[in-house]
N, C-alpha and C positions, 0 to 999 in steps of 0.2 A: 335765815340764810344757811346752806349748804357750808362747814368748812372745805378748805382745800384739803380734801386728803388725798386728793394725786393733782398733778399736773393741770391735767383738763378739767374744765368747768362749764356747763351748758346753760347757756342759759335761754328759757325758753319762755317768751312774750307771749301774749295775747295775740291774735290778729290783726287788731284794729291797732292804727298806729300813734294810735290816742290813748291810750291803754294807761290807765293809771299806775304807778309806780307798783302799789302790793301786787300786781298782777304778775309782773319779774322776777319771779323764781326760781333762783341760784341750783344744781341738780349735781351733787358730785355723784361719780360714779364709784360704783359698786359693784363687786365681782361678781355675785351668786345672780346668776340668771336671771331668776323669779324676781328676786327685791329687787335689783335694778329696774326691771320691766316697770313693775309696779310704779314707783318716783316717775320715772321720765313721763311714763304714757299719762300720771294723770294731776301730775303740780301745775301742769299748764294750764290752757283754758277752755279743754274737752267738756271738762264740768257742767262749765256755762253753758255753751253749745245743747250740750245733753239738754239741759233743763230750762232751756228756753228762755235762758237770761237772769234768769234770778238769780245768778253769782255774780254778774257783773252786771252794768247799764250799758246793757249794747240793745238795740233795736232790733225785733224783725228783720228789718233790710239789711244794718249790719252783719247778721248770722247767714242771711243771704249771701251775701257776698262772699261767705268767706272761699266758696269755688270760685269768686269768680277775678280771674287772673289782671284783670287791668286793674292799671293805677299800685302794685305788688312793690312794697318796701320792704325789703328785708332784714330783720330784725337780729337775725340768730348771728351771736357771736361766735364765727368760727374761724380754730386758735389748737383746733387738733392736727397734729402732724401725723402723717400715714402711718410711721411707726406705733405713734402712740394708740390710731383708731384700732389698728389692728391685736395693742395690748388690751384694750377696752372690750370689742368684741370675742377675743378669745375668756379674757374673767365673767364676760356675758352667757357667755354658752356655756362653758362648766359648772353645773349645780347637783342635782339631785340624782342626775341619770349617773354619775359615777361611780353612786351605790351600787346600782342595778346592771350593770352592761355584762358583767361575767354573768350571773345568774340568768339575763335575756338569751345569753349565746349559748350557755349549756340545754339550756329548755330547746331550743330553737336549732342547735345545731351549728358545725362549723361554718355550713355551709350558708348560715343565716348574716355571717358578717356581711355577707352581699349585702345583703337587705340595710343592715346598719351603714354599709360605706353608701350604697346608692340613697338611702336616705337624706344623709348628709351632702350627697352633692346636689340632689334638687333643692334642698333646700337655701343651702350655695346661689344656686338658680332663683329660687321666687326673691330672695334676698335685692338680688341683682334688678327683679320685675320691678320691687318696690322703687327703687333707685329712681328708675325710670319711668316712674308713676311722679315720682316728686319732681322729674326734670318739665314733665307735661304739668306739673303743677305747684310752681315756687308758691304760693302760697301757704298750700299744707306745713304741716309742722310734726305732724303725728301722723301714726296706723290710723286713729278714726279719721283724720284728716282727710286719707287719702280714699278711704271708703266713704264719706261724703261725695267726696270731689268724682267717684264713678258713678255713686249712686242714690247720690244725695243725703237727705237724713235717714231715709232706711238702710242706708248703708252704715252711716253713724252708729245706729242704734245695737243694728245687727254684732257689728266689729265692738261696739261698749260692753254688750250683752255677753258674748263670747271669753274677752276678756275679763270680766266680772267673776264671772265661773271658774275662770285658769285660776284666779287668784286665791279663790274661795278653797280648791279641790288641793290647792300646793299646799295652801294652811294647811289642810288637813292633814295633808304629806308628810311635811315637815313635822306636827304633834305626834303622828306616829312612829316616826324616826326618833323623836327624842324618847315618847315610852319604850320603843325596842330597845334601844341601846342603852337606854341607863337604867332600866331593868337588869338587862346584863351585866352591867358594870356594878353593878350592889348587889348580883345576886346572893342569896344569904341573908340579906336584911329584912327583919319582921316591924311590919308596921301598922298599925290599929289603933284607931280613932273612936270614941264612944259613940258620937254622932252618927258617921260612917260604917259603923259595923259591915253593911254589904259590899265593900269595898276590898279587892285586895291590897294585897302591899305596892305591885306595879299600877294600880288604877292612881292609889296614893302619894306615891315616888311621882310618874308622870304631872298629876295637880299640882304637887308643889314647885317642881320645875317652870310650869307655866305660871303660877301663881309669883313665883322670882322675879320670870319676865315682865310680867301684868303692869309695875309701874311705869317700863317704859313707854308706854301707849300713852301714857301721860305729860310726855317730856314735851315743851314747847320749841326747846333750842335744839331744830334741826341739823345743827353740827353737831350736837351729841348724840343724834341716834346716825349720823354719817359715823363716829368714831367707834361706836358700838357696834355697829351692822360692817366694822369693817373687820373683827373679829372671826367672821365667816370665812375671808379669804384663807389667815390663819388655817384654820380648822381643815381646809379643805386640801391645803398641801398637805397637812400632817397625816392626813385620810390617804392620799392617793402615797405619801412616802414611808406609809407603814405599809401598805401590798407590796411595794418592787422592795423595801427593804427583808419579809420573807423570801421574794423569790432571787432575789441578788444572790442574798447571802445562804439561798439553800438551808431556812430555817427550815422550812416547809417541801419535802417536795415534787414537783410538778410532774407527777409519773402517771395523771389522768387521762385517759382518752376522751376523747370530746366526741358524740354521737357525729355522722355525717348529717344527716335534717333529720327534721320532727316535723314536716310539714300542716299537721292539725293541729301544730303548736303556734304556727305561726300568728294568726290574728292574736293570738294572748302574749304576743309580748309585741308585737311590732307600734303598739303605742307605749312602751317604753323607749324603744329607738328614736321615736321621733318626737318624746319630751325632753329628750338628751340635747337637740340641739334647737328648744323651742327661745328663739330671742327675737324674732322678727317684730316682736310691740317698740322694740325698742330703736330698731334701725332706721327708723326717717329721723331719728332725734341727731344717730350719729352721723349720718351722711349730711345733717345741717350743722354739725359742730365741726367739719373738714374744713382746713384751709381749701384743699380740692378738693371738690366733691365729684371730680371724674373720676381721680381714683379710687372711689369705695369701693368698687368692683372686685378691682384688683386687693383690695387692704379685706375684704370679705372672703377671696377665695383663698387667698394665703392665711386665713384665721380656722377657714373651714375646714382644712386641708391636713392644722397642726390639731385642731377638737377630734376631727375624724382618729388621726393616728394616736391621738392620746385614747380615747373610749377604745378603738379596736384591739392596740395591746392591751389596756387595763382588763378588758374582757377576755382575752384568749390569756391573760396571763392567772386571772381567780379561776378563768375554768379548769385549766389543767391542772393550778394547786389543788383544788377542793373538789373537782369535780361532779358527781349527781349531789353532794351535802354541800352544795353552796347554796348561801343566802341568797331571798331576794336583797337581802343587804351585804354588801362583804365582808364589812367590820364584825358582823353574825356569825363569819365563819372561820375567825382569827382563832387560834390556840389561845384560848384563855387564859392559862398558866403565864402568857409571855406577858413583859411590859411591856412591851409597842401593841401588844392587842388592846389591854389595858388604855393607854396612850388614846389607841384612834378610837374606841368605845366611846372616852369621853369628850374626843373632837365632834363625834357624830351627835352626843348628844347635847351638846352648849352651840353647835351651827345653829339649831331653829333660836334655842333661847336669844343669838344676838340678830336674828331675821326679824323677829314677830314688830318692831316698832318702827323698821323700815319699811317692809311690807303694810302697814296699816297708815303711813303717813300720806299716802292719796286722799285715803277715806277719811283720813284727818283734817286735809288740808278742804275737802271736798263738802265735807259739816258744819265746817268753821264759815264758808262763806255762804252756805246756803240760809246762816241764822239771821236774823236781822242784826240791822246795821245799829240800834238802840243797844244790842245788847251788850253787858261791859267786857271786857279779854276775859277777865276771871269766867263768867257764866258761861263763855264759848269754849275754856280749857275746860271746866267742869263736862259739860253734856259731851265735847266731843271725846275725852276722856273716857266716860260713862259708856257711850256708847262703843268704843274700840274695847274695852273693857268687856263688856258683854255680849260682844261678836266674839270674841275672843276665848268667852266659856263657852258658848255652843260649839265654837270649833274642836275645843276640847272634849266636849261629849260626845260630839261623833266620831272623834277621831277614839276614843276608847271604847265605843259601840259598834266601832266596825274596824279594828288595829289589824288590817289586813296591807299592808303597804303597796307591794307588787300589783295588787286590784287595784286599788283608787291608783297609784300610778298611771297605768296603762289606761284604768279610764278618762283619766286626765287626756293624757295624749291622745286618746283615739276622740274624746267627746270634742275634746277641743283645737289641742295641738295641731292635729291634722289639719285643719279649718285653717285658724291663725296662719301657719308657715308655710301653706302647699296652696287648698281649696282659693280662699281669699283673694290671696296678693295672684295666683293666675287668674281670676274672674274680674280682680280692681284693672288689672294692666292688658284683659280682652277690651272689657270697655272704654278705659279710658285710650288704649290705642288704636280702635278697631277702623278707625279708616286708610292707617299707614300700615297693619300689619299686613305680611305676607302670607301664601296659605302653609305655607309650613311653618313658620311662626304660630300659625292660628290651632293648625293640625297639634303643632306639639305640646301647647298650653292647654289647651280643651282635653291631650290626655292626660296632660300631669292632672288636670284638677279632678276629671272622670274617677283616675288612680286615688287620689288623698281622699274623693270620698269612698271608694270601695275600700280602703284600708279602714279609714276611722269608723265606718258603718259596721264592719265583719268585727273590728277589735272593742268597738263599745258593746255589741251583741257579745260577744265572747269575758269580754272583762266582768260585764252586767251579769251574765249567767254566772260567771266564777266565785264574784264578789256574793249572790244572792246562795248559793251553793255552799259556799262557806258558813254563810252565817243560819244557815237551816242545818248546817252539823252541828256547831257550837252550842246553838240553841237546842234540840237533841238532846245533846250532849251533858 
């Protein structure tokens, strides 16, 4: 069971209203985007669905059903007040893009906020589609849900598959945030291993930070990696109150000009914009945890509204500190010498270390039940253990074979983000409402979705090229 470590508590059933008790898993929320995402979209009973039953005793027909609206109990205890969805939704959106939003806009131009504020209001917008995708279909309980419920299990699969990758490519995000910055935070430390000889001292530093983490992939009591992964949150105000504390108090200052556009720059970051506010896996969870769930809308656009103007100053405020020597990181580009650099170095780099066992407790929860039912709790801790363990080292390999952040970022967003928060929820909410829509309803969704694929297709070609360009100098090199 999830502890209480806020207020709200989700809890999210099986479909069938037979659903054996283990099925009922407790989901506290969690501020950092990603990890959150991760828990809601998959403690539930997506698993099953995926795999044809073999996590739970549901039948063919049952799985059938789950579109289908008659006979519709509602299970999900909702016990969120608007104030509180809208504190929930905003800790949802703030993760990873707060590193990057100065360094997106200096590349991109001032004139690129456009892009970051319009961003965030479609996405405002598909937010709101989903809504209204869940109102056409009480049923659902998740994003796979409701891409079932348009397109059945190709839709499922498509929206798991999608989501599988966001998670995989964030891992890797997030190990290379922790080698960037706590490289820098020790820089000066000599470190060598007999074993490892071909190792540097940052290859070394970053393993044993993950190697710290590595037990908790093993913890069974999901309240402790709720109290751990809530460590994040921390982290993440001390990140964004070490920038305004440079620029408040004019430690740093802000006498940069910031290019007007770079327009050939644009696809190379514009899937950093739109991983900044990628939470959409997580919003049919919230809009069923509302006492009302009329007002999500409203509790979404007032979330969007404060994500927007929190990234847009953060960005127009590292751009003009640091200007063309700004990080794809910010904390990269603090005055070493200080201690609040100091400070936010080491926030940046203990964030993933208290992520890694949130983020992996899907695939934990999702192993455990795919093992047979013979086997004892000890053997299903061991192997799914074992194996969150050893996802956990390959992520770590790639993420120091290719420690390029800004790339895998933007490729993130553009391979997927795009899909997830724009593409998707406009194509779930043509289908599923396509005998009631109007043709301007129709006209406007067909171009947002047209748009998120022209963005995600130009910035995964651009990222891809960047990311491979990279590592053909290195290697060179």
């Amino acid at each position: 069971m999830w502890n209480k470590i806020q207020k709200s508590i989700w809890k999210l059933p099986c479909p069938e209203a037979d659903s054996p008790p283990h099925q009922n898993i407790q989901v506290a929320t969690e501020t950092d985007v990603h990890g959150e995402k991760l828990a809601l979209q998959w403690v539930g009973c997506d698993a099953c669905v995926e795999n044809k039953g073999s996590m739970c005793d549901h039948s063919t027909q049952d799985l059938k059903s789950v579109v289908n609206e008659a006979d519709v109990e509602d299970h999900t205890e909702a016990n969120s007040s608007f104030a509180h969805s809208v504190i929930n939704m905003i800790g949802m959106l703030i993760g990873l893009g707060q590193l990057s939003s100065s360094y997106a806009l200096e590349n991109g131009g001032w004139a690129s906020a456009f892009l970051l504020v319009g961003i965030g209001v479609i996405c405002a917008y598909t937010s709101h589609l989903l809504a209204k995708c869940l109102e056409k279909s009480p049923r659902s309980r998740s994003y796979a849900d409701i891409g079932q419920h348009a397109f059945g299990s190709r839709g499922r699969v498509l929206a798991l598959t999608f989501i599988d990758v966001e998670i995989f490519l964030t891992l890797v995000s997030y190990t290379i945030a922790l080698h960037d910055n706590l490289t820098t935070v020790l820089a000066g430390t000599q470190l060598r291993l007999p074993i490892w000889t071909k190792l540097s001292t940052s290859q070394l530093l970053t393993m044993i930070g993950v190697l710290i983490a590595l037990p908790s992939l093993w913890l069974t009591d999901l309240s402790s990696i709720s109290y751990l992964s809530s460590g994040g949150v921390l982290m993440s105000i001390i990140i964004f109150t070490s920038v305004a504390y440079l620029a408040i108090f004019q430690v740093v200052k802000a006498n940069h000009s910031i290019p007007v556009l770079h327009l050939h720059k644009i696809p190379a970051i514009s899937g950093i914009y739109i991983f900044s506010y990628a939470g959409h896996i997580v919003f049919p969870n919230l809009y069923k945890s509302m006492k009302d769930p009329s007002r999500f809308t409203k509790a979404s656009t007032v979330s969007f509204a404060s994500v927007i103007a929190l990234y847009t100053s953060l960005a127009f405020t590292g751009a003009k500190l640091f200007g063309p020597e700004v990080s794809s990181q910010i904390t990269l580009s603090m005055p070493r010498h200080l201690i609040i650099t100091r400070i936010a170095l080491w926030a940046t780099a203990i964030a993933p270390m208290t992520k890694y066992a949130l983020m992996f407790a899907p695939f934990s929860v999702q192993i455990e039940q795919s093992l047979p039912g013979s086997f004892s709790a000890r053997t299903k801790t061991i192997i799914r253990g074992a194996v969150g363990s050893l996802l956990l080292l390959i992520i770590l390999t790639i993420a120091l074979s290719v420690p390029y952040f800004e790339h895998v970022l933007n490729l993130t967003g553009s391979l997927v983000s795009y899909s997830i928060c724009i593409v998707f929820p406009c194509a779930f909410y043509i289908k599923i409402s396509s005998a009631q829509l109007s043709t301007f309803s129709l006209i406007l969704n067909a171009t947002l979705l047209a748009l998120g694929l022209l963005l995600g297709v130009a910035g995964t070609i651009s990222s891809s090229k960047s990311l491979f360009t990279s590592l053909k100098r290195d290697h060179s090199a």
